[in-house]
MIDREN-611786 format. One line per field, with one value per residue (C-alpha): residue number from 0; z, y, x; residue in one letter. Coordinates in steps of 0.05 Angstrom, whole numbers, m for minus. Last residue first. Layout:
<banus>
fitor (NUM:...);
Z (Z:...);
Y (Y:...);
X (X:...);
vexpa (A:...);
</banus>
This chain:
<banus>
fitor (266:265:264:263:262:261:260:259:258:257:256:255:254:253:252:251:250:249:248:247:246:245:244:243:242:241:240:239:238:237:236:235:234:233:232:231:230:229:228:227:226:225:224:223:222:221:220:219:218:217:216:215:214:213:212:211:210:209:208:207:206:205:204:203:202:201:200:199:198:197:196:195:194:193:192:191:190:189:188:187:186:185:184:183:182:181:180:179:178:177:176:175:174:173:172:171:170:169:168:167:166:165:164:163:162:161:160:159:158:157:156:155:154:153:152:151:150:149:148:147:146:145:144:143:142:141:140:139:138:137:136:135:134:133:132:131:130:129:128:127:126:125:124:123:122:121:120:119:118:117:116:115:114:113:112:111:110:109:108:107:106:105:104:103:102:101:100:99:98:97:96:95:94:93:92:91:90:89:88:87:86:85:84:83:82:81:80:79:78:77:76:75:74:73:72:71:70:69:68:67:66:65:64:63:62:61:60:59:58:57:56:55:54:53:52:51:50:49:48:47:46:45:44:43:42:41:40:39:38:37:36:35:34:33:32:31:30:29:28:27:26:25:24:23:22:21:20:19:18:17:16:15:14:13:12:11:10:9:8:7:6:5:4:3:2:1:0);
Z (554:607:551:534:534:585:626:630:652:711:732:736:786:826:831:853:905:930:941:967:1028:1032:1040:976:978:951:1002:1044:1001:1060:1130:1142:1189:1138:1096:1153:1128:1072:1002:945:874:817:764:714:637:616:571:541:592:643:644:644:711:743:736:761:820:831:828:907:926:914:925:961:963:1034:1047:1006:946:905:873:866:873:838:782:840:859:799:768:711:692:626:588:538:483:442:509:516:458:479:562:533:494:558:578:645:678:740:777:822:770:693:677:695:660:697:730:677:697:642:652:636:656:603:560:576:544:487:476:472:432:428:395:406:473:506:584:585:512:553:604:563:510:568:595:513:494:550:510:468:529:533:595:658:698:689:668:723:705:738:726:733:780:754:764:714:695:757:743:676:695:750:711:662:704:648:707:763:773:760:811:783:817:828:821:859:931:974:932:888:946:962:888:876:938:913:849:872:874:893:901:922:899:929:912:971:1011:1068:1125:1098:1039:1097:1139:1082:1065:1146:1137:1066:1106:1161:1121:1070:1113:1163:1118:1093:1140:1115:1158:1089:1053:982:990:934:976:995:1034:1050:1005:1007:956:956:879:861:790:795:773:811:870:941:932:922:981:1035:1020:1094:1126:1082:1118:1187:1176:1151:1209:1256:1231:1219:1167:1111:1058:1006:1030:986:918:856:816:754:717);
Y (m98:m47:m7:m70:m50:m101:m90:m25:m38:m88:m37:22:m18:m37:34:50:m5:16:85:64:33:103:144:183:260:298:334:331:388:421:408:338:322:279:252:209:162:207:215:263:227:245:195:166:160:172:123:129:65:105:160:134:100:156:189:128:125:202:204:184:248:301:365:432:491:533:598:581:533:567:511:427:383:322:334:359:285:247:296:250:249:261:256:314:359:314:284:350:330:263:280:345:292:269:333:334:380:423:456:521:570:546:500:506:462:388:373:340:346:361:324:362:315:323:261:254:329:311:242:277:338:409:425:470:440:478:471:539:529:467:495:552:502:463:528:540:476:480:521:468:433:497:539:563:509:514:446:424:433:373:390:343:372:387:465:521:492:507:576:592:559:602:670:659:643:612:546:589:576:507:503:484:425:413:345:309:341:361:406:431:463:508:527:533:579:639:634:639:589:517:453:398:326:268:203:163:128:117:151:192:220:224:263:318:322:346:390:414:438:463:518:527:535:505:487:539:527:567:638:684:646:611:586:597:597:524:521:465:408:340:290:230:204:135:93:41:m25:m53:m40:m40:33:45:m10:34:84:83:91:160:178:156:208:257:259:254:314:367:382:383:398:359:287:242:216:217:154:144:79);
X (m179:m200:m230:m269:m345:m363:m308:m313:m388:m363:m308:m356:m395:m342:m326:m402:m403:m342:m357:m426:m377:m342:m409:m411:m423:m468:m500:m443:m408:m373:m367:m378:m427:m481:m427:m408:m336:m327:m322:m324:m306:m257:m259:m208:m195:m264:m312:m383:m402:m364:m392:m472:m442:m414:m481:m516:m474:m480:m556:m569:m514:m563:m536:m545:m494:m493:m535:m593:m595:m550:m517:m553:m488:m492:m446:m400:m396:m395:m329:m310:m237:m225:m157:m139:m154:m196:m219:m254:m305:m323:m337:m375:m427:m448:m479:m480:m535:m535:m592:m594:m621:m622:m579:m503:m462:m439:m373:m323:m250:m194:m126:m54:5:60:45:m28:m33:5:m29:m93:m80:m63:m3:48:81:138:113:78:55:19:m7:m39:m69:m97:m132:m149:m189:m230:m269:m303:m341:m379:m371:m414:m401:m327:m287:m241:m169:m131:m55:3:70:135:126:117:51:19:46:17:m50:m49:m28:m85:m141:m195:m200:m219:m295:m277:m223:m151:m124:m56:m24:26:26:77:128:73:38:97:104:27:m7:28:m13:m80:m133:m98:m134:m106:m77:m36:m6:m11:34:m1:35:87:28:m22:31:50:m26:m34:34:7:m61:m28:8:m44:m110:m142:m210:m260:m321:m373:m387:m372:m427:m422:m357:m307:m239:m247:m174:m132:m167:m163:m158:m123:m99:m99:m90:m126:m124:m74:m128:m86:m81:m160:m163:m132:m194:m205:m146:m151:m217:m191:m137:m171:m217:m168:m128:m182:m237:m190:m234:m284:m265:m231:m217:m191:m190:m142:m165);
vexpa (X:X:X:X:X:X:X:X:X:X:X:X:X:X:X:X:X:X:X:X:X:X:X:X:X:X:X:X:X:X:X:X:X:X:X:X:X:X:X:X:X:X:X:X:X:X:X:X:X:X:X:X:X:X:X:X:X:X:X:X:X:X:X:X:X:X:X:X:X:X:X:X:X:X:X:X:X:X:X:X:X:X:X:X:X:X:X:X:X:X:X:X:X:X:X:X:X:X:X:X:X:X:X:X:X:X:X:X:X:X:X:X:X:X:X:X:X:X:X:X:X:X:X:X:X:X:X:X:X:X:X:X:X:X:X:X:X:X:X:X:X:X:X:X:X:X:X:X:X:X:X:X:X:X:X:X:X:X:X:X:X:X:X:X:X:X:X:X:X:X:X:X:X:X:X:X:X:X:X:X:X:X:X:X:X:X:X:X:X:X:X:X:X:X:X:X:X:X:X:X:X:X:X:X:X:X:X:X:X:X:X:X:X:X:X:X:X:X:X:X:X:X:X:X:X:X:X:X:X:X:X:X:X:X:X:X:X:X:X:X:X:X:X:X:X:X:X:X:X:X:X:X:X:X:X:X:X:X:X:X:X:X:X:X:X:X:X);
</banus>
């Protein structure tokens, strides 16, 4: 199972740092598959005074220390295509932001480098559509058609976060996890799923529904999941609303284990 997982944004040093001590046992677990995430910048912010994060320079050097440190795989979001080649040399996959995710020229040059891509799904598109971002990473990398086993074979995932409903609530349709894995493996966003949008000056959420969420996912089966964490979700500085605390982290992955299990794609 690929897991995904960290705080929102690189709040500072320490606090990364504890964070990825933390999730030591994602990387002790043979079965998973782990990526920390952190990100350097949060360029879509709802207000101009959010905290962004330090920015790319210190960002990659912070990622750069975790990685030396721990040993983990890495991943990040970039939104503009300057931010990829320096990025790619640090981290292991690139994440395209939802709201970013039909950007022709950063698909194009995320997939101009050796790294995997996580395109997250946009809120405001059907499941169907994601069929072209992957299809532009992976003409990009030489690959006609559109499939599955193409995509896991050159490092394209898609990332399930919930459609737009109405104002300031998300859904997840289930049924989107089955269609995009036509085009490529799924991870399942719990965290963002949970998040409730324009609600005020800063984006609300509702972390108590991500287990079951994550849950409902995993009994129609994903390849991995990408989950928000952190050791005090109540000071962090962006999406604390729905984040997990680390020890409801486990709980949850445990949790999805136990109902993989039961349906045998850990078999």
């Amino acid at each position: 199972m690929i897991i995904l997982a960290g705080p929102c944004v690189i709040e500072n040093r320490d606090n990364i740092m504890k964070i990825a001590e933390d999730l030591a046992f994602l990387q002790e677990d043979k079965r998973v598959e782990f990526y920390f995430k952190a990100s350097f910048d949060k360029a879509n912010r709802t207000s101009l005074d959010s905290f962004r994060g330090p920015g790319l320079d210190e960002g990659l050097k912070i990622l750069q220390e975790v990685k030396e440190q721990f040993g983990y795989s890495l991943v990040t979001d970039v939104h503009e295509t300057y931010q990829v080649i320096p990025t790619a040399k640090i981290v292991d996959v690139l994440q395209i932001p939802a709201f970013l995710c039909r950007q022709t020229d950063l698909l194009v040059a995320c997939a101009n480098t050796n790294a995997k891509i996580n395109i997250k799904k946009g809120q405001f598109l059907a499941s169907q559509s994601m069929e072209h971002p992957v299809q532009k990473v992976l003409k990009t990398r030489g690959i006609d058609k559109i499939n599955y086993q193409n995509s896991k074979d050159n490092g394209v995932w898609l990332c399930e976060r919930g459609n737009v409903f109405g104002y300031g609530s998300l859904i997840v349709d289930m049924k989107n996890l089955i269609t995009m894995r036509e085009f490529a493996p799924v991870i399942f966003d719990a965290t963002h799923s949970a998040q409730v949008p324009s609600s005020g000056s800063t984006t609300g959420g509702n972390s108590a529904i991500v287990p079951s969420l994550a849950k409902a996912a995993a009994a129609v089966g994903v390849d991995g999941f990408f989950f928000e964490t952190h050791f005090d979700p109540s000071i962090a500085l962006s999406d604390g609303p729905n984040m997990l605390k680390i020890d409801d982290l486990k709980t949850t992955i445990k949790d999805i284990f136990a109902i993989q299990d039961v349906l045998g794609y850990n078999a």
